[in-house]
C-alpha positions, 0 to 999 in steps of 0.5 A: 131897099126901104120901098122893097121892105115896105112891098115886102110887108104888104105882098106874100112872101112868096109871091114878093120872093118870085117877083123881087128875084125875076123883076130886075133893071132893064139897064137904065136908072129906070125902076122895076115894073113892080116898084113901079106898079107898087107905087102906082096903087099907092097912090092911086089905091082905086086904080084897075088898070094902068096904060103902058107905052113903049117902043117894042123895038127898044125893049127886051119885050120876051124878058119884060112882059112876064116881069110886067105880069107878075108885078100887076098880079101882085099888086091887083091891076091889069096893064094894057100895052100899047107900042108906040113905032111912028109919032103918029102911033102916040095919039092913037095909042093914048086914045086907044088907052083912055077910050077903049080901056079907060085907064086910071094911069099911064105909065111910060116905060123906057125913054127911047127915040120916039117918046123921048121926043119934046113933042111925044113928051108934051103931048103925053103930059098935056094930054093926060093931065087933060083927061085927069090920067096921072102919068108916071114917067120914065125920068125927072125930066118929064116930071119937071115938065109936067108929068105926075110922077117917075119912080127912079131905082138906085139900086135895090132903093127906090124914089118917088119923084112928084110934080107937087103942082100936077098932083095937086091939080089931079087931086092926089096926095103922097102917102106919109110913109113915103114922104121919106123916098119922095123928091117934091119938085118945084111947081112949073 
């Protein structure tokens, strides 16, 4: 409840009214697509657009995608989508992202078979540290294995899980006023 207050103050009214009403859970622990983005710009404040890589075939792609876009249009970024379907799409998926649309951050949605895989997982992480691209992962267990950060929902209330080491290695800093809802964790 304290990150949607703190969106609240931040957004519209009504567009935060719109948004907090159609941007629910998609079943997982996973955050919503606008607190997810909302914290994204946070601490990212100069991002333009965010890479998205899913598997479709996981995803309620009808109901997500407008949440999505009603998230990016409240916090001023455009999300490019990318399905991931083989383990060979990883690769050319990412590559696509960071040549072609030249993301300022990569978020992972949802933690289905192929990203879920140690090998997805690593490559994701190696990868865009590499290419100073913050991923923002579905779970802790990806930022304990190098990912920037996940934003993980309980509920209405939101927390900011950071890799102390990968964000300092990317140059980034937790705003103090989130300092409350952010869980460090210990350097690899």
């Amino acid at each position: 409840m304290a990150l949607l207050k703190r969106i609240a103050d931040l957004i519209p009214p009504v567009v935060l009214a719109i948004i907090t009403l159609a941007a629910t859970p998609n079943n997982t622990s996973d955050a919503t697509p606008l607190q997810t983005l909302f914290m994204i710009k946070q601490l990212l404040p100069q991002t333009k657009t965010v890479g998205l890589m899913w598997e479709q075939s996981d995803v309620d792609y009808g109901g997500i995608i407008p949440q999505i876009n009603r998230a990016a249009a409240a916090v001023g970024v455009k999300v490019v989508v990318e399905d991931v379907e083989q383990m060979k799409d990883v690769a050319e998926r990412f590559r696509d992202l960071t040549q072609k649309y030249h993301i300022q951050a990569l978020w992972i949605f949802g933690n289905a078979d192929i990203l879920a895989s140690s090998i997805a997982e690593g490559f994701l992480i190696k990868n865009s540290t590499m290419n100073s691209v913050p991923l923002f992962a579905p779970n802790s267990n990806w930022v304990s294995a190098g990912a920037c950060a996940a934003v993980v929902s309980n509920g209405s209330d939101a927390e900011l899980i950071v890799n102390q080491k990968t964000i300092s290695v990317l140059g980034m800093k937790v705003p103090s006023k989130y300092i409350s809802i952010t869980q460090f964790l210990a350097t690899n």
